[in-house]
Each structure stands twice: as C-alpha cells, then as structure tokens.
N, C-alpha and C positions, 0 to 999 in steps of 0.2 A: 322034259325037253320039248315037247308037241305041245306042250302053254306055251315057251316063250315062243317058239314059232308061229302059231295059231296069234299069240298077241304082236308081233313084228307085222305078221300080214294083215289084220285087222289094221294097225296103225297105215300101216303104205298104201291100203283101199281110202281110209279116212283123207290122207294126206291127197292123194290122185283126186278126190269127189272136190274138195276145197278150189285143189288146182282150177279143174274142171270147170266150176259153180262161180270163180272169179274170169274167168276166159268168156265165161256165158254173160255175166254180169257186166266184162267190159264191150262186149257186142249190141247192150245197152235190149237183150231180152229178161233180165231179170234183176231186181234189187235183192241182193245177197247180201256184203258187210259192207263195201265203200261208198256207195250210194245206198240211199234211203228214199223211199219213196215220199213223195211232196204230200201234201192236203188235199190239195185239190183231184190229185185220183185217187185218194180215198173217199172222197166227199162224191165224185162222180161216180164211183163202185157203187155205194150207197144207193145213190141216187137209181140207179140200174135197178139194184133189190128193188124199190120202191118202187118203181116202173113194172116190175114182174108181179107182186104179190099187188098193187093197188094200180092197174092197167088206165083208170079213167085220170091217174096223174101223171102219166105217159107226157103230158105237151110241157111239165117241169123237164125232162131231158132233155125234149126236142130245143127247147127255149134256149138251156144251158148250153148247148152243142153249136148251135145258132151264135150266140154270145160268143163264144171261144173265136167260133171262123171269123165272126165281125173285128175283131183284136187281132187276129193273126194277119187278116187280109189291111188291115186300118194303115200300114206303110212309118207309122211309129216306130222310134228304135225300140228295144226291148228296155225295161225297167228294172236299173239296179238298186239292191238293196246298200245304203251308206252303212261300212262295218265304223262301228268306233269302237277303234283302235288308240 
C-alpha cells in the first residue's frame, strides 16, 4: 500500500512541476513545450560561447546586437512568414 501512495504522490509532484513550468513558460521566461525557441537565440547563445572562449571575436556580438537594435528601431512593420495552406 506505501507504492501506490508513494507512486500517487510522485505523479501529483510530476503533475504540479508541468503546471508550474507551463505558467512560467506563459510569462514568456522559459521555453518548455508550447513555444520553442527560435534560431536566432540559439545562433546568438553560440555566438556568446564564442565571445567567451575566443575574446578577440568579441566585435562579432557586438556587431550582431548592433544589427538587431538597427531592425527593431528601423519603424518597418514586422515580417510575416506566408503559410501555404
């Protein structure tokens, strides 16, 4: 009888963390299962290691980060992807 219990509360901790990990997810601090994170901060993660272990290609971040503010400040609408459907 202390298995099924012991496995009931293991599931309802499991069940609570999901809850939880999706609430945190929708607050938009974490990609858990509904969103997925995009390329480009994977690409700019990257880029970061690469800025740490090789310091003298440090002005590749600074350049890219530059880039980004230039597009965000540019007054363009944002760019949709055509689905075909």
């Amino acid at each position: 009888m202390k298995w099924v219990i012991a496995a009931l509360l293991v599931l309802a901790l499991l069940a609570a963390a999901d809850r939880f990990l999706l609430w945190v997810e929708s607050r938009g601090w974490l990609f858990y299962r509904r969103r997925k994170a995009s390329s480009s901060s994977a690409s700019n993660a990257m880029l970061e290691l690469h800025a740490i272990f090789e310091p003298e290609k440090h002005h590749v971040v600074v350049e890219r980060r530059e880039m980004e503010l230039d597009e965000a400040e540019a007054g363009d609408p944002p760019k949709h992807r055509e689905s075909n459907a």
